[in-house]
C-alpha positions as CSV (number, residue, x, y, z in Angstrom):
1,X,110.0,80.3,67.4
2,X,110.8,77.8,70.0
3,X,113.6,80.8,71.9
4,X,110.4,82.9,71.8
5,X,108.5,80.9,74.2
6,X,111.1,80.3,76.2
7,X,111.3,84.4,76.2
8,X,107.8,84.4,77.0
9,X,107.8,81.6,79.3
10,X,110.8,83.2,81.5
11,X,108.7,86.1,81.4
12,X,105.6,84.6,83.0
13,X,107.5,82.6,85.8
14,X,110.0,86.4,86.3
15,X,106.5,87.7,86.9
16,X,104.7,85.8,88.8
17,X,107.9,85.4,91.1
18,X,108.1,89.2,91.0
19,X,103.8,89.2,92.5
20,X,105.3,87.0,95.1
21,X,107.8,88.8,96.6
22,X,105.5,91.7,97.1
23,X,107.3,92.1,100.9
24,X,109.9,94.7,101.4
25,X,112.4,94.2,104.4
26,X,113.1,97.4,105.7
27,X,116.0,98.7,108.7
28,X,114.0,101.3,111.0
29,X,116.5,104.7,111.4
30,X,117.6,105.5,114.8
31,X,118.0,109.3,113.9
32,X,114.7,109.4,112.7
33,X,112.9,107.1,115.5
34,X,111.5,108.3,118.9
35,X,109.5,106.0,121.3
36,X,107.9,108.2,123.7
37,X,106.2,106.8,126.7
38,X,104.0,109.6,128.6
39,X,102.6,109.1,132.5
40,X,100.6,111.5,134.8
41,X,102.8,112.2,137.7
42,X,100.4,113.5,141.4
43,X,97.9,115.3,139.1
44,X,100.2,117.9,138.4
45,X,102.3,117.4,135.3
46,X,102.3,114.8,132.4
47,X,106.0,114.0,131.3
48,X,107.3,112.4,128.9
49,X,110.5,110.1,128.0
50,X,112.2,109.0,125.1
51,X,113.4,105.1,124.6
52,X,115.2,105.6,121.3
53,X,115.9,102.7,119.8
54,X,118.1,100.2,118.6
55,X,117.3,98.3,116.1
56,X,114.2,97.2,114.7
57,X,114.0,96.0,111.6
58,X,109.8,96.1,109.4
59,X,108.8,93.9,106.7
60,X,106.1,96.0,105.0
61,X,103.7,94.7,102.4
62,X,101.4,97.5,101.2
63,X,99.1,95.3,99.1
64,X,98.5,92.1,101.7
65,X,99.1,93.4,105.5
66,X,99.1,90.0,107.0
67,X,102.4,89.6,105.3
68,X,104.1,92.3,107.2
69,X,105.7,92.1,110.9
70,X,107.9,94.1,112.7
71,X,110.5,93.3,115.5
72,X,111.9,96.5,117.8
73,X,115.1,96.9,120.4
74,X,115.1,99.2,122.6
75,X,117.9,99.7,125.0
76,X,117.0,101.3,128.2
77,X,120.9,103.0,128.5
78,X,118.9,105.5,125.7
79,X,116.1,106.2,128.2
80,X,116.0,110.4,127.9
81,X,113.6,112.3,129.9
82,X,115.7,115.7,129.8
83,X,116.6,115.7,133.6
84,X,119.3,113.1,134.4
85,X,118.5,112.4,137.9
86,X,114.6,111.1,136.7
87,X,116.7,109.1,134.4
88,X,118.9,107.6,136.4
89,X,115.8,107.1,138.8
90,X,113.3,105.3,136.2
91,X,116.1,102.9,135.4
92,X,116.7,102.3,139.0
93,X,114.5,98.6,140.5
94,X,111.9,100.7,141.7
95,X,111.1,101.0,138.0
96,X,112.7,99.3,134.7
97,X,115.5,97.8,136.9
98,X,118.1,98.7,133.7
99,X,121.1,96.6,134.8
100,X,119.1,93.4,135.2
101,X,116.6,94.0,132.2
102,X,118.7,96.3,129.8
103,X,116.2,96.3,126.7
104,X,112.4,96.8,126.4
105,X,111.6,94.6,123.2
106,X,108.8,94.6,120.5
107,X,107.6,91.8,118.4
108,X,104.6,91.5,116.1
109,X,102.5,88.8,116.0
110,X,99.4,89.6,113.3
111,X,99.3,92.9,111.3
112,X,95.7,93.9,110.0
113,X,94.7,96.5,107.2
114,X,92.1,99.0,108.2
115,X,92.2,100.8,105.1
116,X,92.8,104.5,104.3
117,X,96.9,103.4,105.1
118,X,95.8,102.6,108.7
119,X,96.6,99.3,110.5
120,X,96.3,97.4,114.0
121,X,99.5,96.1,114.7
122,X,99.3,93.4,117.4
123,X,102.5,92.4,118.7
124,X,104.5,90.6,121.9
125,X,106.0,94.1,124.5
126,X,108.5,92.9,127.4
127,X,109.4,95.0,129.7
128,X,111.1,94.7,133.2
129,X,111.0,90.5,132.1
130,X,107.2,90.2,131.4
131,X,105.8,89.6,127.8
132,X,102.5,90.9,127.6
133,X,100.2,91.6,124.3
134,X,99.9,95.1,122.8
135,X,98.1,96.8,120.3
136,X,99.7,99.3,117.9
137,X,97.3,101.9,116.2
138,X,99.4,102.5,113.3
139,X,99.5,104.7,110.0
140,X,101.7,104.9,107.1
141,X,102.6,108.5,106.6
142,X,104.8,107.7,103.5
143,X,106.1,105.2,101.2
144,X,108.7,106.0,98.6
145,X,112.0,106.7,97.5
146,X,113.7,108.8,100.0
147,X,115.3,111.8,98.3
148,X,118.6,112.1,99.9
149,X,119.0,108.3,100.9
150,X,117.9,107.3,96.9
151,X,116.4,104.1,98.8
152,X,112.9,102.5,99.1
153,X,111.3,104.2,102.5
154,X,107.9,104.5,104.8
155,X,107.2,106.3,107.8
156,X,104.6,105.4,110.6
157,X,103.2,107.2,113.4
158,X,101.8,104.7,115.9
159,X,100.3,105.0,119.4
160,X,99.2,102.4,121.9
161,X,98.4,102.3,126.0
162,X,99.3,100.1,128.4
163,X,99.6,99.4,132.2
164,X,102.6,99.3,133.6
165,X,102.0,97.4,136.8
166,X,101.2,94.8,134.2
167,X,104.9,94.4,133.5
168,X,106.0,94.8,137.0
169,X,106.6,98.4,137.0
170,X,104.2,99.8,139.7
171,X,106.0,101.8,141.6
172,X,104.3,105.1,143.2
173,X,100.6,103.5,141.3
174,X,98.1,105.6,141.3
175,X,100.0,108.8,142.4
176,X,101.9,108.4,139.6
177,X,100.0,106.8,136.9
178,X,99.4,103.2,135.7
179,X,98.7,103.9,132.4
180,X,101.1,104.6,130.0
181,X,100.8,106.6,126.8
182,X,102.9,105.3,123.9
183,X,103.4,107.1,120.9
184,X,105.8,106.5,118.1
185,X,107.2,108.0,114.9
186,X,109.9,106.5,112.6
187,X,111.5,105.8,109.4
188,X,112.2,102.9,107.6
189,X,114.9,102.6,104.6
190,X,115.7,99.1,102.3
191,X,119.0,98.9,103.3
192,X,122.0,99.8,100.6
193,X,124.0,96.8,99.4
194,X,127.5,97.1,100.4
């Protein structure tokens, strides 16, 4: 009798330890990441540029949001906008000044449930050496076991807008614009134990 409630009683505290750890850390995939930035350039045209990304790693927790954070690298040597010389130009001074500030760097500071798998992702963006808020509109487009990776997974889309002068980038404002359209898409995997 007395093993039996230490059965049960193991039992209880495996549970309530198991309510607890409701958070799942997660490693965001580079090959399954793109953070596009988008600007309006004289009127005419509105490209766009991949920043690919690092590393970033995501704590998710589906059932208490305030739980969760995320934390993003972006190198700017992964800058791609499809034409080298705009490239090598946007990493130049004039603009991100790459060999002084070589990463552009995310960190969240409050994560809020919407509902309907939606959340407001507020978070700490530096760029060019300035730290300025940011708001992520985010949704969860999946959570589950990948089927190839046989791994916990989740995938967000997320978009925000921001000013660029407001990090020191104001280069060629307003004929090229200040605002900034960000839009992001990745995957996240619980990493495999080695």
């Amino acid at each position: 009798m007395r093993a039996l409630r230490y059965l049960v009683l193991a039992g209880l505290i495996g549970a309530a330890v198991t309510a607890q750890a409701d958070p799942v850390t997660y490693k965001l995939d580079p090959g399954h990441t793109n953070v596009l930035f988008s600007w309006n350039h004289f009127g005419f045209s509105n490209p766009t540029a991949n920043l690919g990304l690092g590393e970033g790693t995501l704590v998710f927790d589906e059932k208490d949001a305030a739980k969760s954070s995320v934390e993003v690298t972006l190198p700017l040597a992964n800058l791609d906008t499809h034409v080298s010389k705009l490239d090598e130009h946007l990493k130049k001074p004039d603009f991100f000044d790459a060999d002084k500030f070589a990463n552009i760097t995310f960190k969240s500071t409050k994560v809020q449930s919407l509902g309907g798998g939606k959340y407001k992702v507020t978070g700490d963006l530096t760029v060019h050496g300035v730290t300025k808020p940011v708001v992520l509109d985010a949704k969860l487009n999946k959570s589950g076991v990948h089927p190839m990776l046989k791994v916990q997974t989740v995938g967000f889309d997320a978009t925000a807008t921001v000013k660029r002068s407001d990090f020191g980038v104001g280069a060629y404002v307003p004929n090229v614009s200040d605002e900034i359209k960000i839009r992001i898409t990745t995957e996240a995997s619980v990493p495999k134990a080695d």
